[in-house]
C-alpha positions, 0 to 999 in steps of 0.5 A: 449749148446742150452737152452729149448725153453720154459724155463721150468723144469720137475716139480719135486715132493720134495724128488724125491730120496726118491721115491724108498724108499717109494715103495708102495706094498698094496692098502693101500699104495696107497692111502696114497699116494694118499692123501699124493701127492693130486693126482687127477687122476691114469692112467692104462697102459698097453701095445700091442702086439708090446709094444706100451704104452696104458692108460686111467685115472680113477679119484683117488676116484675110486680106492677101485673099480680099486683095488676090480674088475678092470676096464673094457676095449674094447680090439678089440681097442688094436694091437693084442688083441682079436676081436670085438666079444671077445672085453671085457677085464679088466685092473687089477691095480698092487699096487707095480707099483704106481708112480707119474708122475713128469712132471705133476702139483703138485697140483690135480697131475696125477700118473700112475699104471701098469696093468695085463689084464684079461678076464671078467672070472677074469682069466689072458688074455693070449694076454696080454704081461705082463702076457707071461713074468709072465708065463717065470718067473713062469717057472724059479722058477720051475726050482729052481731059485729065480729071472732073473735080467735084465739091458737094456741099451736104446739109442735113438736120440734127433732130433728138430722134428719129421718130419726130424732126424735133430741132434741137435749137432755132439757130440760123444761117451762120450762127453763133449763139447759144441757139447753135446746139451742134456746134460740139457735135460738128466740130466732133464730126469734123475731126472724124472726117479728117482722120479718115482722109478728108480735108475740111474747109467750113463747117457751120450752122445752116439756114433752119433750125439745127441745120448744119454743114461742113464743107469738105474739099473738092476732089476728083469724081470717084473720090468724092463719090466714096467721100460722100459715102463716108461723110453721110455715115460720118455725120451720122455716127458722131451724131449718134454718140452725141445722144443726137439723130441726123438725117439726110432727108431733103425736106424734113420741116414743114415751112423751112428750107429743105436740105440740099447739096449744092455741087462745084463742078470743073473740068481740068486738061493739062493741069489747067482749068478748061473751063476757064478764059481770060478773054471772055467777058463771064471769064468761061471758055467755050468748053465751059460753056458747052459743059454749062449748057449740057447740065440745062438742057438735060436738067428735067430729065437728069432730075429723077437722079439728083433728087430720087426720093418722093420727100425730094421735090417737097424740097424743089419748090418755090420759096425755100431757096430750092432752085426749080427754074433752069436758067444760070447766073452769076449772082443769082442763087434762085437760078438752077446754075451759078457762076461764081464770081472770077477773082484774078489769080484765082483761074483754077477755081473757074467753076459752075456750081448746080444748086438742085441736086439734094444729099440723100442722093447716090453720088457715083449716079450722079457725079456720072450723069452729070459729067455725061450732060457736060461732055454731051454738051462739049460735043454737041456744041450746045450754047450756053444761053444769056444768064438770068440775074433777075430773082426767077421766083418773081416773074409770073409764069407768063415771063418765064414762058416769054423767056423759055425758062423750063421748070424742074419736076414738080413730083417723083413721078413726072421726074421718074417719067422723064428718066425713063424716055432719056437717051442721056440718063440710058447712056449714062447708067445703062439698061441694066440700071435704068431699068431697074432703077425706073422700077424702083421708083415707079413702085415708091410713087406709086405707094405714095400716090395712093396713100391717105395722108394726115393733111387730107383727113383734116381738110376733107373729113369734117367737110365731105 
C-alpha cells in the first residue's frame, strides 16, 4: 500500500466525533465556537447552477455583520447567476451549517457556513439552488409531510494526476488487499467527514480500479444537499494531502464502470414512513408507489438534471452497470429504480433507491426535481407498474418495446432537449434557472458535438 507522499495527516480538530453533537442552530452558537475553535476566518459557500462550490472568507470579526445583513457579492461572476446589470447578490450565512474545516491549522483555523443568496431587496434569489430545493421542500409540507430523507452514495476515482485517469491499484469491489492503494486515503477521509458533522456508515474500495466510496447517512433534503457539497470538496482535499488526484467525473476509464450516485429516497408523516404498508405484498403504501411512479414517468425528462455533463451519458450505457431502462424492481439492479428488500421491524427504512443519478451533479437540483416528480405522482395518482426482475440488459429492443420500457438519453443533447420542453423540470427550477441552465448546456453539447476526437482520426484517417 503506497503511503502519502508527503507523510501528513488531516489535522484533525480533538473530539472530532463529537462535532455532530455540538450542531450549532444560533448566531450565538456560533460564535462560541468560534472562540472555542480560535477560528480566524469563515468561508461563505454557496454554489452555481451546475453545482460548482464558490467561496469567499470574511474574517471571523465580521460575523455580527454576515449574520444582521449579509455579505454583499457580484453574482454576473457566478454560472448561471444574474448578468452584469442585475449583478448585486447577498450571501446569507446559515448558522446550523457552521463547520471547521479539519485539514486546516488548529491555531487562527478557518471554518465554513452555507449560504442562501438574496437579492439587494432581502428577498431570496430565485437563481440560487439552494433556494429551488427549499421551494420543493415547502411544497411537500403542504402536501402534509414532515420531511424528504436523502442518502447518496457517491463514488469517485483516485488517479495520481489530474492530467491522466492513471489508477493507482487494480482493486476491485470490496477489496482488501494489497491492490486497494486508498485505503489510508479513505479512512483519512472518513475522519474529516465526520469532524465536520457527517455520520459514516461504509467506506470501501468499488468495482474499478482505485474506485472507491464512503456511504454517509441519510439525512433530510437541504442537509444532505450541502453534505454533498462538503463531501466532493472533502474527498478531494484529503486526496490532495496524499500526494493523490480524486475526481468525480462520471466516466473517467474507458472499459470500466463509470461512477454513480446512487440515491435513497423516503418520505416521512408524523414521524413514520409514508412509503410504508404492512398489508401490501411489496410492503409500499400507495403513496409510495405514486412517489415511485413520479420518478419513472419523468426520468427522461429529469435525466438532463441528474446527469448534466456530456462525459454523464458515456457512463449511462449498457453493460457497466449503469441503469439506462426505466423500470423498477426489487432485486434487479440493471433496473433505473430498486426496492430494497423489506426486513420486519425495519419499517422506517421503507425506501426506493433511483440508481441513474451520477456524483458530479448539482444535488439541491436534483434532490428538488426529484421530490416534485414524487409529489407530482402522489397527486396525479400515477400507478406504480409490475417490477421487472428479469436483467433488462438481455432483452432485445423488441421486448422492451413489447413491454413499454423507455430507454434514458443516449446523449447531453437529446436530455437537454427533453428538459427544455418539461412542465415538471420548469416547476421545479423555474424559468430563470431553466433557461439559463438549457443555455449552458446547449453551448457545452454543442462545443463537443463539433470537436474532432482522437478515436476519429485513428479510425478514419488512414482509410478516408
Amino acid at each position: 500500500m503506497r503511503a502519502s507522499r508527503s507523510g501528513a495527516r488531516p489535522d484533525l480538530p480533538a473530539g472530532a466525533n463529537d462535532t455532530v453533537a455540538d450542531t450549532p442552530r444560533t448566531p450565538e452558537d456560533v460564535k462560541r465556537l468560534v472562540a472555542e475553535h480560535d477560528i480566524r476566518f469563515v468561508r461563505m459557500w454557496f454554489t452555481d447552477i451546475l453545482g460548482q462550490l464558490k467561496s469567499f472568507s470574511v474574517n471571523s470579526t465580521e460575523l455580527d455583520d454576515a449574520f444582521e445583513g449579509g455579505m454583499g457579492f457580484d453574482g454576473s461572476s457566478i454560472t448561471g447567476f444574474n448578468a452584469v446589470e442585475e449583478s448585486d447578490m447577498i450571501a446569507v450565512p446559515d448558522a446550523s451549517t457552521f463547520a471547521v474545516l479539519p485539514w486546516t491549522p488548529k491555531e487562527e483555523g478557518v471554518a465554513r457556513m452555507f449560504c442562501d443568496v438574496h437579492t439587494p431587496e432581502r428577498t431570496p434569489y430565485e437563481g440560487d439552488p439552494r433556494y429551488i430545493l427549499r421551494r420543493a421542500i415547502k411544497r411537500m409540507q403542504e402536501m402534509g409531510f414532515d420531511s424528504f430523507n436523502v442518502g447518496p452514495e457517491l463514488e469517485y476515482f483516485l488517479f495520481k494526476d489530474s492530467r491522466e485517469p492513471e489508477p493507482l491499484d487494480e482493486g476491485g469491489y470490496f477489496d482488501l488487499t494489497a491492490l486497494d492503494a486508498g485505503s489510508d486515503v479513505r479512512r483519512d477521509t472518513a475522519l474529516a467527514l465526520e469532524a465536520m458533522g457527517m455520520k459514516v456508515e461504509y467506506s470501501h474500495h468499488e468495482g474499478g480500479p482505485s474506485q472507491h466510496e464512503i456511504d454517509i447517512r441519510y439525512a433530510d433534503a437541504l442537509k444532505m444537499a450541502d453534505d454533498c457539497m462538503t463531501y466532493r470538496l472533502t474527498v478531494k482535499e484529503i486526496a490532495m494531502q496524499h500526494g493523490w488526484h480524486a475526481t468525480f467525473m462520471p466516466k473517467p476509464l474507458t472499459g470500466e464502470n463509470g461512477s454513480g450516485m446512487h440515491t435513497h429516497l423516503s418520505l416521512f408523516r408524523d414521524g413514520r414512513n409514508a412509503f410504508y404498508d404492512e398489508n401490501d405484498r411489496f410492503f409500499l403504501s400507495d403513496i409510495g408507489k405514486a412517489f415511485i411512479a413520479g420518478q419513472l414517468r419523468h426520468a427522461r425528462e429529469m435525466s438532463a438534471v441528474f446527469a448534466q455533463w456530456v462525459n454523464s451519458y458515456k457512463r449511462l450505457a449498457p453493460g457497466y452497470e449503469a441503469p439506462v431502462y426505466v423500470a423498477w424492481s426489487r432485486r434487479n439492479r440493471s433496473a433505473l429504480v430498486r426496492v430494497p428488500l423489506y426486513h420486519p421491524g425495519k419499517e422506517q427504512a421503507t425506501r426506493m433507491e433511483l440508481r441513474c443519478p451520477d456524483p458530479a451533479c448539482n444535488p439541491y437540483l436534483v434532490f428538488a426535481l426529484l421530490l416534485h416528480a414524487g409529489l407530482d405522482g402522489i397527486e396525479r395518482g400515477y400507478e406504480l407498474p409490475e417490477p421487472m426482475e428479469r436483467n433488462l440488459y438481455h432483452l432485445s429492443p423488441d421486448d422492451r418495446r413489447r413491454l413499454g420500457i423507455e430507454q434514458l438519453p443516449e446523449t447531453l443533447g437529446e436530455a437537454v432537449e427533453l428538459a427544455a420542453e418539461s412542465e415538471l423540470v420548469l416547476r421545479a427550477l423555474g424559468e430563470h434557472t431553466l433557461d439559463r441552465f438549457v443555455e449552458i448546456k446547449r453551448e457545452e453539447w454543442e462545443d463537443y458535438r463539433v470537436q474532432v476526437t482522437r478515436w476519429e482520426l485513428d479510425r478514419y484517417l488512414p482509410v478516408l
